[in-house]
N, C-alpha and C positions, 0 to 999 in steps of 0.2 A: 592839223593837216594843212600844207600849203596847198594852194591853188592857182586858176588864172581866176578872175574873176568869171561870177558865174553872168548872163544875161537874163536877167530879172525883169526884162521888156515884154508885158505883155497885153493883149487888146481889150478893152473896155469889156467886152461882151464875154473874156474866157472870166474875168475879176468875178463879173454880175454871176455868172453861172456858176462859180465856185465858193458864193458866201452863202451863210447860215436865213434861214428864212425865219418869218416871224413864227414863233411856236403859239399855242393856243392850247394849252394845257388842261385837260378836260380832269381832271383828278390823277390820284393814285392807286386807284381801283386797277390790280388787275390777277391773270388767270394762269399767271405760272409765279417761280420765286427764284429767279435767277442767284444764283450764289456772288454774284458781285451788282447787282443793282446799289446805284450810287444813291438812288431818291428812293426807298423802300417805301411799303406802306407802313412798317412802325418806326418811319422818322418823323411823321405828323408835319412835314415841310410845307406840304398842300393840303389841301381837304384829300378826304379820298373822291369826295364827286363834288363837283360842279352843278351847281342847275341847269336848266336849256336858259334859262333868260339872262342869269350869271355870264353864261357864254357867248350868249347873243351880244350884251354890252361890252365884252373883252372885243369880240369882232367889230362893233362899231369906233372900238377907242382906234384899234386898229387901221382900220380904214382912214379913219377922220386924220390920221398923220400919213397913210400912202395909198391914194386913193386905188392903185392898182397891186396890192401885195401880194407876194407870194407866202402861202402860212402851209404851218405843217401839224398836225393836228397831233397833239400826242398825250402821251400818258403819267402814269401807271398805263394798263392796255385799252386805248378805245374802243374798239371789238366788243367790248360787253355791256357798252350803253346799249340802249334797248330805242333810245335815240339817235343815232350814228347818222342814220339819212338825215332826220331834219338839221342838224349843224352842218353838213357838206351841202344842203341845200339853202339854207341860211348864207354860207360862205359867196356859194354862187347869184346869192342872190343881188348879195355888196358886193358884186363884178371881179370877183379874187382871182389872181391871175393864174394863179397854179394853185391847188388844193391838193395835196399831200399829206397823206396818213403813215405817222409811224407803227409798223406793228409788230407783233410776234407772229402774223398769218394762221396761228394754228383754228381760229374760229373761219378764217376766209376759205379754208376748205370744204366747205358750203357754198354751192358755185351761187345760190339765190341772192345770196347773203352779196356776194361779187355783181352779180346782176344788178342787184339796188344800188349799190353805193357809186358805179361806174353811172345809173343811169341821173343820181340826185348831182352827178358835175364831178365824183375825183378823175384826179388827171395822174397822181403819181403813188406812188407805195414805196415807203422806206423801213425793209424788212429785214428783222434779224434772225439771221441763219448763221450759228455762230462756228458750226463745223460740216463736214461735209462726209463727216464721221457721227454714223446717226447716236452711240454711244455717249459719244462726247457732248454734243448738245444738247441728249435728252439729261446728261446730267448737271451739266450749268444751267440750263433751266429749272432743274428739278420735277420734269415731269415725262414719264416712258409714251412712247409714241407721238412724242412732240415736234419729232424731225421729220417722220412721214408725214403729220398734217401738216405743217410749216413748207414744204415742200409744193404740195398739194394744195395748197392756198397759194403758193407766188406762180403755179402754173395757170389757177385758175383765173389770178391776176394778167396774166400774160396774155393769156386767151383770149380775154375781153380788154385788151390792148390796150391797159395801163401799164405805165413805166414804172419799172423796176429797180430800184437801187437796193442793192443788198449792204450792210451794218453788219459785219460779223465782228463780234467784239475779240480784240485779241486774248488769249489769259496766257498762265505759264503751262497750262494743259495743253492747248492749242498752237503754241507760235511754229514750232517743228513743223506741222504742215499746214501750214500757209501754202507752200507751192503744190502739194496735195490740193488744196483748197479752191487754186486759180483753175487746177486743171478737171477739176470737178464741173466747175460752173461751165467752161470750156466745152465740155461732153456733153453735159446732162440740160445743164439749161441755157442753151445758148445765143436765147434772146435777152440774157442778158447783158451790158452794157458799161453796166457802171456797180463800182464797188467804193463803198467809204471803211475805209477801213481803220477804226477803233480799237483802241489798246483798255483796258481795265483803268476805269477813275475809282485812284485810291483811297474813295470816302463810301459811306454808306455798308454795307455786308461786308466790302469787301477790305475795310479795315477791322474786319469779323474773323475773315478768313484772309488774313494777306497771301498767306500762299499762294494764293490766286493772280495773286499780281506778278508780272513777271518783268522781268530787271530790262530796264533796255539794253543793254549790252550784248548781252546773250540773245535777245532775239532782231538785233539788229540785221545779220546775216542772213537773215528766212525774210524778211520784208525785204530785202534786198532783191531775194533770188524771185519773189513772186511776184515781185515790180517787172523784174524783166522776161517772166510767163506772161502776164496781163499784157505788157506792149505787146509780145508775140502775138496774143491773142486777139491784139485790137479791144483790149478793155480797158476801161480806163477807172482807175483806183485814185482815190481823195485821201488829203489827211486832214484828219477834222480838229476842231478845238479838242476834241478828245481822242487827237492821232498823238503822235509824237514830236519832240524835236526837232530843228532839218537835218541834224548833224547826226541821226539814227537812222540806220536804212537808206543811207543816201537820199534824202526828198531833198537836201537841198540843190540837186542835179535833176529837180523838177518841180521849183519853187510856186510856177502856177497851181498846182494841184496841190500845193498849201494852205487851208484857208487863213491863219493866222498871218501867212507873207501877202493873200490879198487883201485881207480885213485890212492890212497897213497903210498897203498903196489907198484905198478908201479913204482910208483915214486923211491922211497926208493930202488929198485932193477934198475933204473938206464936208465928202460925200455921204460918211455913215454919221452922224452923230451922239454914240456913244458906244463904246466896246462893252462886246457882253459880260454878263454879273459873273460868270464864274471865272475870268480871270482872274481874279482878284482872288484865286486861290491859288496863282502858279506865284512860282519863282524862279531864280536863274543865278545860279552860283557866280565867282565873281572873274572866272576866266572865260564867261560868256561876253563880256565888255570887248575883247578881241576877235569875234568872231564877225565875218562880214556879214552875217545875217541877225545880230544882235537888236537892231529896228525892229523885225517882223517876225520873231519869235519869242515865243512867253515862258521857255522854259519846261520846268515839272510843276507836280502838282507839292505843293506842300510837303503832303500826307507822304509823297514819294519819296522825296528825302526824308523820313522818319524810315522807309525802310531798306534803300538802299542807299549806297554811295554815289553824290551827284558826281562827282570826279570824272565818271563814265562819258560826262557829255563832254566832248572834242571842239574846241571853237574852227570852225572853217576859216582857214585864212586865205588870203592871193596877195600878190606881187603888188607893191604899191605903182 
C-alpha cells in the first residue's frame, strides 16, 4: 500500500511508557490451563517454582543494573504463592519503581488477598480477561466460572486503586468481537484505561491446537474497527511483542503504541542494551525489505509461517 509517510516523532516519555518492563518470573505453577499458553507447565522451560531467596537474588541482579526498575512479576500464575506479599515487599524494599503483577485475577476475587498485596507496594495489575463473553474465556482458560472471578478480582483491584491494564489474548474464537470487547470494558468497567492487546504465540499448546491461532488477515478488520472504539472511548490500546505486525490492523497509523517501533528508536539512541530473547523467534518474509516500517518491526513468529501464508503481510509504502 502506498502512502505519505507516516510521523514516527514521538517524546521520550510516551517510548519509556510503551516498553516492556523487566519480568521476574516466579515459576510455572499455575491455576487454570489456557488452551494456548506459549510457556505451559509441561514444557519444563522454567522450574515450576522459584524459591523466595532464588527470587530475591534475580531482584538484586536486577536492581544492581537499574537502580530504579520497573518489574513485572509474572508467571505461570503468581496468585498461588503463599508468598506473594513477601516478593512485592522485597521489590519495594530495592526502591522498584512500579511493581506489577501479571495475573489471571481469578484468586484476586478475595478482596484480603487485594488488601495485602496493594498494602506490601503493588502499584499496577496486568490482567487477562480474554473475552467479555463469559463462555468464551471460561473456555480458553479451561476452567467454568473463571470470568466471574476474573472479573471480580480487576474490580476489587480498582477499588483499592491499582491500575489496570487488561491482556486479552486474541485467538480465532475471539477476534470477531473485539469491538464487542472495547465496548464492554467501556460499560462495565470503566475505570479502565488501558488495554495491550495480544494475538496467540504460536508455540507452546497452541501448536497443540493451532486452530487457535488465527490468521492475521482475517482478523486484521476487527483490530481495526476496535482501535477506532477505544479512541472513541478515550482508551488506549498497545501492541506488544506478542501484538502483531504494523501493516495488520492499521497500527502502523499508530506506531507510538508499538512496542517493537519503540524498542527501535531505543535501540538506535543507544538506550536499551539488548532486545528481548524471544525475538529471535520472529521473521519477516522478504517483501518486508520494502516497507517503511521494516527497522522497527520483527515480523511473525516462525511457528506462524508453518501455518499460514506469510504473503498476507503488506509492506507499507510512501512517496519518496
Amino acid at each position: 500500500m502506498n502512502l505519505k509517510k507516516v510521523d514516527t516523532v514521538i517524546s521520550k516519555a510516551e517510548i519509556e511508557n510503551n516498553l516492556p518492563y523487566h519480568l521476574l518470573r516466579v515459576g510455572l505453577t499455575c491455576n487454570v490451563n489456557c488452551v494456548f499458553c506459549n510457556i505451559p507447565m509441561e514444557s519444563n522451560v522454567y522450574p515450576a517454582r522459584l524459591g523466595l531467596n532464588e527470587l530475591k537474588k534475580e531482584i538484586d541482579k536486577i536492581s544492581k543494573k537499574d537502580p530504579r526498575p520497573k518489574i513485572s512479576i509474572t508467571g505461570g500464575e503468581p496468585t498461588v504463592r503463599a508468598d506473594l506479599i513477601k516478593i512485592i515487599e522485597y521489590l519495594k524494599k530495592r526502591k522498584t519503581k512500579i511493581i506489577e503483577l501479571q495475573t489471571n485475577a481469578i484468586l484476586l476475587s478475595d478482596d484480603n488477598l487485594v488488601k495485602k498485596i496493594k498494602k506490601a507496594g503493588l502499584n499496577k495489575a496486568f490482567v487477562s480477561l480474554h473475552s467479555h463473553l463469559p463462555e468464551l474465556h471460561d473456555l480458553l482458560i479451561m476452567q467454568k466460572g473463571g470470568f466471574e472471578k476474573c472479573v471480580h478480582g480487576i474490580n476489587n483491584l480498582l477499588t483499592h486503586n491499582i491500575q489496570v491494564t487488561l491482556n486479552p489474548v486474541v485467538t480465532s474464537l475471539t477476534y470477531k468481537h473485539l469491538p464487542g470487547y472495547i465496548g464492554f470494558i467501556h460499560t462495565n468497567l470503566p475505570k479502565i484505561s488501558s488495554i495491550s492487546l495480544s494475538v496467540v504465540q504460536p508455540n507452546g499448546r497452541a501448536m497443540i491446537y493451532k486452530k487457535i491461532v488465527p490468521r492475521y488477515s482475517l482478523i486484521g478488520p476487527y483490530i481495526k474497527k476496535a482501535l477506532g472504539l477505544a479512541d472513541k472511548f478515550n482508551i488506549v490500546v498497545n501492541n506488544p511483542f506478542c501484538g502483531l505486525p504494523l501493516c495488520i490492523g492499521e497500527w502502523h497509523k499508530r506506531p507510538n503504541r508499538c512496542l517493537e517501533h519503540n524498542e527501535s528508536i531505543v535501540n538506535k539512541d543507544k538506550l536499551l542494551s539488548s532486545r528481548p530473547k524471544e525475538l529471535s523467534e520472529k521473521m519477516k518474509p522478504r517483501q518486508c525489505k520494502y516497507c517503511q516500517f521494516n527497522d522497527s518491526c520483527n515480523g511473525v513468529w516462525y511457528n506462524y509461517a508453518k501455518i499460514y501464508p506469510i504473503s498476507d503481510l503488506k509492506p507499507i509504502r510512501y512517496d519518496q
